[in-house]
KEKE-3310 file (N, C-alpha, C; in steps of 0.2 Angstrom, whole numbers, plus 5000, padded with zeros to 4 digits):
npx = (5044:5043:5043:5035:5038:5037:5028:5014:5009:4997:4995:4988:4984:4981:4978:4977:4964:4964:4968:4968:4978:4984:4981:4982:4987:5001:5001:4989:4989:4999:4994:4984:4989:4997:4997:4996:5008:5018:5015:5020:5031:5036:5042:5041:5033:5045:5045:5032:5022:5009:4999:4983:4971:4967:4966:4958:4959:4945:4953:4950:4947:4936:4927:4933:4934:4923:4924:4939:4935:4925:4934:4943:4940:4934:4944:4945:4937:4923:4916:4926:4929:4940:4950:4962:4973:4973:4977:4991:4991:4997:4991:4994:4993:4996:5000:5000:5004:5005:5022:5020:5030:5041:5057:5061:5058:5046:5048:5033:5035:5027:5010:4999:4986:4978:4969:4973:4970:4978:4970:4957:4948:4944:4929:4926:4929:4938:4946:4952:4966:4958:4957:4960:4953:4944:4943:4953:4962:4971:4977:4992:4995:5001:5004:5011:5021:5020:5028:5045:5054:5065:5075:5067:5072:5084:5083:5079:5086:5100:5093:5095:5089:5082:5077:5071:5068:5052:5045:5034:5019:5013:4999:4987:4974:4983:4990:4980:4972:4981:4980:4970:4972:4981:4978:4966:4972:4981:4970:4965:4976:4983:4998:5003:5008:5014:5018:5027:5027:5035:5030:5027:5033:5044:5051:5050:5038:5040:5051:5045:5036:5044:5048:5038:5036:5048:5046:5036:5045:5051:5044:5041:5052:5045:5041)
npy = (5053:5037:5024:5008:4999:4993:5002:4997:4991:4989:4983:4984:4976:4978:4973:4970:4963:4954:4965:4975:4968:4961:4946:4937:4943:4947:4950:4948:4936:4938:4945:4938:4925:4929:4932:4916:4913:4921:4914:4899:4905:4905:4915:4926:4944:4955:4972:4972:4974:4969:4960:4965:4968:4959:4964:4962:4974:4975:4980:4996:5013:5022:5012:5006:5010:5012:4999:5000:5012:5007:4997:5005:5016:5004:5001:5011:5012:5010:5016:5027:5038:5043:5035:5029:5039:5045:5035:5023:5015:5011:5012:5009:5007:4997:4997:4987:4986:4980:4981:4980:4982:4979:4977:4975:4981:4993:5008:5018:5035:5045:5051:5059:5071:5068:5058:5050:5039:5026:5017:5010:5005:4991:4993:5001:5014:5026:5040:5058:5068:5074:5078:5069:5072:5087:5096:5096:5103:5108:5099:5093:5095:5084:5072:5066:5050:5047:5039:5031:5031:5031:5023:5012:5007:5006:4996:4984:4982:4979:4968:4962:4962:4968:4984:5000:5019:5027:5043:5044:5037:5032:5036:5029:5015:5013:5024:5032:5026:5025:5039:5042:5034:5041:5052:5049:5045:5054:5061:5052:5051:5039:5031:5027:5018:5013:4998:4995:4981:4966:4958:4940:4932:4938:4942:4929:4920:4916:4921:4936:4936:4935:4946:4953:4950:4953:4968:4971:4970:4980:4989:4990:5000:5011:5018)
npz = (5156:5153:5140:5138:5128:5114:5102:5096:5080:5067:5052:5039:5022:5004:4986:4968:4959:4942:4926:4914:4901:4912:4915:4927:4941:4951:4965:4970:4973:4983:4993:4995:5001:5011:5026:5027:5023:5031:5044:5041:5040:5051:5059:5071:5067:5070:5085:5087:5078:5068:5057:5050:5041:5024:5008:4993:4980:4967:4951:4946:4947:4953:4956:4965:4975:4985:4993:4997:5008:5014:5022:5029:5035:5044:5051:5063:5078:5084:5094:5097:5088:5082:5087:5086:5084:5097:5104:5106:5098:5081:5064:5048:5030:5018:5003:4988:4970:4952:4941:4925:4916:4924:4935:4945:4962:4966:4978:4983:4983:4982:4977:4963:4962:4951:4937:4925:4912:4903:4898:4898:4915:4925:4925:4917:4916:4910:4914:4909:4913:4925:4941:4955:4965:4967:4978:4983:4975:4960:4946:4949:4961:4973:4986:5000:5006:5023:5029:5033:5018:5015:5025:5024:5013:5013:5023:5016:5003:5012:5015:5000:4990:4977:4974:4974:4976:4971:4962:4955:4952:4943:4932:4935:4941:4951:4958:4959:4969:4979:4982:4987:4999:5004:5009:5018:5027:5030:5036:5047:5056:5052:5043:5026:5012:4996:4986:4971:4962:4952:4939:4943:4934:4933:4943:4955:4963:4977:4983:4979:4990:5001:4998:5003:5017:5023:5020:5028:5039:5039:5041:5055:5058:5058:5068)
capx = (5040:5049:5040:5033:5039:5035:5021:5010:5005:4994:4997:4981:4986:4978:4982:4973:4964:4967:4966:4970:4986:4987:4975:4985:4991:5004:4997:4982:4993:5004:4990:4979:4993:5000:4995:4998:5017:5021:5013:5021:5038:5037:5046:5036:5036:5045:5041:5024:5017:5003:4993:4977:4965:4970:4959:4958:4950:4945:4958:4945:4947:4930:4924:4936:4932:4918:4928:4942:4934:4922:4939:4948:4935:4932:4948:4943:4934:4917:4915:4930:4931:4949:4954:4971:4977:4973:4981:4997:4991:4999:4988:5000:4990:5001:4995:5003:5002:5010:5021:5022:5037:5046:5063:5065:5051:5047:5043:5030:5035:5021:5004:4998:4981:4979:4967:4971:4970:4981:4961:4948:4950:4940:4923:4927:4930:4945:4946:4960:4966:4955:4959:4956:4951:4943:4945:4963:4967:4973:4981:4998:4995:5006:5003:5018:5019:5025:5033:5053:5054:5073:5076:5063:5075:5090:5084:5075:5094:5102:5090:5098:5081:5081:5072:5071:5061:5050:5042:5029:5017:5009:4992:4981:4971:4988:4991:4972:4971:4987:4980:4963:4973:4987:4972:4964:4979:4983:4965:4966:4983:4988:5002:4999:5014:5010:5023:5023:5031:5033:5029:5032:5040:5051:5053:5047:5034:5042:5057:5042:5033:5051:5050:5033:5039:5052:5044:5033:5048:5055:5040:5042:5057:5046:5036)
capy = (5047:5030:5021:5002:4995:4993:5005:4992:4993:4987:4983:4982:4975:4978:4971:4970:4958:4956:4971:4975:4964:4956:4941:4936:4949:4944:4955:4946:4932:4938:4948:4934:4922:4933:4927:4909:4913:4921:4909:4894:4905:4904:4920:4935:4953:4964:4978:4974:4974:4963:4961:4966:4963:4959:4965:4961:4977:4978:4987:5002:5017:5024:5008:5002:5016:5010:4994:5003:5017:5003:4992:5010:5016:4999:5000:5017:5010:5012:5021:5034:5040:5044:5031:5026:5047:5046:5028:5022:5010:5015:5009:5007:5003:4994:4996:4983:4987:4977:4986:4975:4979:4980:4969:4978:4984:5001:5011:5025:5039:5052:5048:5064:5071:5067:5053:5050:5031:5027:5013:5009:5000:4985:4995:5003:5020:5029:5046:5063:5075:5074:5080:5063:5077:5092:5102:5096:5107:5105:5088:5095:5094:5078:5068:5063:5046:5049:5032:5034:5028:5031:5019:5006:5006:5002:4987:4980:4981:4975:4959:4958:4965:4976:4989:5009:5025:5031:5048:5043:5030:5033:5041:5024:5015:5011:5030:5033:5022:5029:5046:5043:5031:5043:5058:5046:5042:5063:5066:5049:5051:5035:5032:5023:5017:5008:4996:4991:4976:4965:4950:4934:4931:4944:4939:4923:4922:4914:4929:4941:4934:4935:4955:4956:4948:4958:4975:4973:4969:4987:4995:4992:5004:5018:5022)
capz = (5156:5150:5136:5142:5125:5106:5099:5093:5073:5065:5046:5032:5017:4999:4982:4965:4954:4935:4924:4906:4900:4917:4919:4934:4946:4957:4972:4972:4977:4988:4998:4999:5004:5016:5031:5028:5023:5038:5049:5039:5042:5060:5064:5073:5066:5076:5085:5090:5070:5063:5050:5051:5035:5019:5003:4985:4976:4958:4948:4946:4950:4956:4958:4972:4982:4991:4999:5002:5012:5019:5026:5028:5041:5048:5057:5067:5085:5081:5099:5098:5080:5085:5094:5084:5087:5103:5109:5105:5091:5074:5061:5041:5025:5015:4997:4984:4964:4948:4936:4921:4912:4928:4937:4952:4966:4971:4984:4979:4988:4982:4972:4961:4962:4944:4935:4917:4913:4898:4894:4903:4921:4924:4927:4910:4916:4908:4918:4907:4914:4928:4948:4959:4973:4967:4982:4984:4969:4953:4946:4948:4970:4976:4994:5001:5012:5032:5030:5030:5012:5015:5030:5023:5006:5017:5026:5012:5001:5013:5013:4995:4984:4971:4975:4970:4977:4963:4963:4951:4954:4936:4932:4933:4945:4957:4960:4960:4974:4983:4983:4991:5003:5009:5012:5022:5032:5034:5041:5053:5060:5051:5038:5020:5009:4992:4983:4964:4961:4946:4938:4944:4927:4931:4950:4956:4970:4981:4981:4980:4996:5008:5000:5008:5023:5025:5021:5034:5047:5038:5043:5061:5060:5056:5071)
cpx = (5043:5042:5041:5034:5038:5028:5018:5009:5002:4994:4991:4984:4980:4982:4977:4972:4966:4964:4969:4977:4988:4983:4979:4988:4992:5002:4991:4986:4997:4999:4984:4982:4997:5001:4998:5007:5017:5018:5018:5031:5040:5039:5042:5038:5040:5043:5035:5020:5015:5001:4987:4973:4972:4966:4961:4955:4952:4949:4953:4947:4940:4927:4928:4934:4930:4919:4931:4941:4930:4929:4944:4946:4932:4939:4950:4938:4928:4916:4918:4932:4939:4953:4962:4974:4977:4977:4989:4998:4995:4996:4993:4994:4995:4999:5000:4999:5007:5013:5025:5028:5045:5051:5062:5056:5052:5043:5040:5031:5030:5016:5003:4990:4977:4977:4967:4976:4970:4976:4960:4950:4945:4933:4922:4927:4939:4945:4950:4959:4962:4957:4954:4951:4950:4945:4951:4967:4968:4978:4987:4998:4998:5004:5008:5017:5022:5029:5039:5057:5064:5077:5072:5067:5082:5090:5083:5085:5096:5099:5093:5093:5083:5076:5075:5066:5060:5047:5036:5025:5011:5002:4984:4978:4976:4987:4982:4971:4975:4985:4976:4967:4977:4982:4968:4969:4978:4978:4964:4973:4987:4992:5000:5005:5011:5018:5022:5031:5031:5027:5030:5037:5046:5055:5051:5043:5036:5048:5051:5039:5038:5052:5045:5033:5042:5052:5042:5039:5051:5051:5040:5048:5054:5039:5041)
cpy = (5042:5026:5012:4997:4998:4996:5000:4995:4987:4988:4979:4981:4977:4975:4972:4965:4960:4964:4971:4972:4961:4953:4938:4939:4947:4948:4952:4941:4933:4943:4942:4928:4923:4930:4918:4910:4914:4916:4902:4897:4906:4909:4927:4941:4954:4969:4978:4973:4967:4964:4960:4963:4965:4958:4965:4967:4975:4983:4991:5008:5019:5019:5004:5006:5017:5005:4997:5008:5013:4999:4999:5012:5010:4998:5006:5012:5016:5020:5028:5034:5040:5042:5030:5035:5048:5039:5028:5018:5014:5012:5011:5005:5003:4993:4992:4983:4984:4981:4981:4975:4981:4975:4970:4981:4989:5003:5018:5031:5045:5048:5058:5063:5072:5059:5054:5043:5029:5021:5011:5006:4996:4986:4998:5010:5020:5037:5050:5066:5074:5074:5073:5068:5084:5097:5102:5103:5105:5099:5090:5093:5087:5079:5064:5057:5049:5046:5034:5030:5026:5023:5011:5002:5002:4995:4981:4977:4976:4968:4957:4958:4969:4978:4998:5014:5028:5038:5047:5037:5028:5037:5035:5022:5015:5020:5033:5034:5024:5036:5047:5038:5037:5050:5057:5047:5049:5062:5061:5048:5043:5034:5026:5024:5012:5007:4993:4985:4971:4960:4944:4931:4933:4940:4936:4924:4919:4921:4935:4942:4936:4942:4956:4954:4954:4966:4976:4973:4977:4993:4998:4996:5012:5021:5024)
cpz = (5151:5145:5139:5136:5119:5106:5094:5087:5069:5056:5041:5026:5012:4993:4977:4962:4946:4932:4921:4905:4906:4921:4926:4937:4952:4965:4975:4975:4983:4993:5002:5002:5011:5022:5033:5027:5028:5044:5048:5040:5047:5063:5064:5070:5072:5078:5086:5084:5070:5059:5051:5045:5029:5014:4997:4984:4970:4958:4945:4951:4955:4960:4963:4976:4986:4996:5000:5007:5016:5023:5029:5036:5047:5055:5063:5071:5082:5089:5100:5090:5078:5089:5092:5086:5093:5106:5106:5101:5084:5070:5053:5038:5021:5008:4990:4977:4959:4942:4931:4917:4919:4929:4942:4957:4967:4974:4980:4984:4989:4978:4970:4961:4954:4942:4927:4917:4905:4892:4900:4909:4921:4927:4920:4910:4914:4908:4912:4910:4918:4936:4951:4966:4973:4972:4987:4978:4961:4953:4946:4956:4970:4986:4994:5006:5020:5031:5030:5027:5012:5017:5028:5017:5007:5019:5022:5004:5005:5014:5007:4990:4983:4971:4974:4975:4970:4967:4960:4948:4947:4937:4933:4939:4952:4960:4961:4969:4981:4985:4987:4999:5009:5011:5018:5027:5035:5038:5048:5058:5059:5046:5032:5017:5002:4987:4976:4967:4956:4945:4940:4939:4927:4937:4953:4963:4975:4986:4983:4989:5001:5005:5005:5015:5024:5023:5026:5041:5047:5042:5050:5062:5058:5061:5080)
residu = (UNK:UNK:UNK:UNK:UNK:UNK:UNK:UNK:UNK:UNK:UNK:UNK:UNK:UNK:UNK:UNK:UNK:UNK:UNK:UNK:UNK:UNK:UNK:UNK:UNK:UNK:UNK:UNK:UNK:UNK:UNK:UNK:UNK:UNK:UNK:UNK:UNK:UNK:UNK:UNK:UNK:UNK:UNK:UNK:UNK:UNK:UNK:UNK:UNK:UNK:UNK:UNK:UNK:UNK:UNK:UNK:UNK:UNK:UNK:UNK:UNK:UNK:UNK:UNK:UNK:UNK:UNK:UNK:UNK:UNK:UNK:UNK:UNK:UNK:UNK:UNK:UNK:UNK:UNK:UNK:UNK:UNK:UNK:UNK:UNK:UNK:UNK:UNK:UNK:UNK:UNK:UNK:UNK:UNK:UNK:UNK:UNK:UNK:UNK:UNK:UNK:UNK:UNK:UNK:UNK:UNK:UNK:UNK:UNK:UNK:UNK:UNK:UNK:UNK:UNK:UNK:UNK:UNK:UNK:UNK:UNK:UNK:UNK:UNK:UNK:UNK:UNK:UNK:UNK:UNK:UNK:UNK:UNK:UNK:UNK:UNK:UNK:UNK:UNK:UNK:UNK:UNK:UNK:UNK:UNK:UNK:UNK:UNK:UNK:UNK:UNK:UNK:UNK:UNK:UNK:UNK:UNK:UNK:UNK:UNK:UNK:UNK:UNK:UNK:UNK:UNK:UNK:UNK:UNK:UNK:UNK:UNK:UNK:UNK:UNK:UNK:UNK:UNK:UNK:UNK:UNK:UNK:UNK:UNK:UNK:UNK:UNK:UNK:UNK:UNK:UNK:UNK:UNK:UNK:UNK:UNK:UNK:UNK:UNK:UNK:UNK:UNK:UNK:UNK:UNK:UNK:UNK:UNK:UNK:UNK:UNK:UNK:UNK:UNK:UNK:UNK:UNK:UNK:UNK:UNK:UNK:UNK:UNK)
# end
């Protein structure tokens, strides 16, 4: 059987609002911007990719929890529980985190099951030593993405960004977030990829926007 084209995917963004030492997080902008740049940049994804929602949480660990699994769940067909594993839709969560003494972006390539929050996140919980997924195991257990972090590092280079594969996406809310996403992802048959990136100070929003452009055109090489 001959395939009729591009495997449609479908791409949910997230980003966060402010939180301890960073009243403005560049995520929040380039998540809630999103949209308007690529429309205002006139040139289609490839591959059949969109963007589907695009969500601000609070930087909270526990406390985001309930919107991302409301907006998580909301992209499963109410009718067929199953409907993305069974069609040829690929569904992506694109999860966007800020790492303040950073220059460079990185792709997360694991989240650890492990919550210990070096103060408080902006609900005022500060987890130690803590398993985000008791009956994942202990906080040593790691969730790898599907994504092929490899291929996505290549395309994004050659764009001429500085970018990295990290293994460690820290212990705080970004990794938190990462872990419950990419769990989610395993048990729906969809993939989940979360990128830090800096500051605008470091690297200006204009630059950081034409990364997030151009990761989405990455991602359509990975289905």
């Amino acid at each position: 059987m001959g395939s009729e084209g591009p495997v449609p995917v479908t791409v949910h963004v997230t980003g966060f609002s402010k939180f301890h030492g960073v009243p403005d997080n560049p995520t929040e902008t380039i998540v809630s911007n999103l949209k308007g740049f690529l429309k205002r940049r006139g040139l289609p994804l490839p591959g059949g990719i969109s963007v589907g929602s695009c969500t601000i949480l609070d930087a909270a660990g526990d406390g985001s929890l309930p919107m991302l699994y409301e907006i998580m769940k909301s992209s499963i067909s109410n009718s067929e529980p199953f409907a993305d594993s069974l069609s040829n839709e690929q569904v992506v969560w694109l999860h966007f985190g800020v790492s303040g003494g950073s220059t460079e972006f990185a792709i997360e390539r694991q989240a650890v099951n492990e919550a210990t929050f070096r103060c408080p996140d902006e609900h005022g919980w500060q987890p130690q030593q803590l398993p985000i997924v008791p009956e994942d195991g202990g906080t040593s257990h790691t969730r790898q993405t599907s994504c092929a972090v490899d291929v996505i590092l290549k395309q994004l280079k050659k764009k001429g960004f500085d970018v990295v594969i990290s293994d460690d996406a820290d212990r705080f809310v970004c990794n938190y977030i990462y872990y419950h996403s990419l769990r989610f992802a395993e048990q729906k048959g969809h993939k989940s990829l979360f990128v830090h990136v800096p500051l605008f100070s470091r690297i200006d929003e204009d630059t950081q926007m034409e990364f997030a452009a151009s990761l989405l055109e990455a991602l359509s090489l990975n289905h």
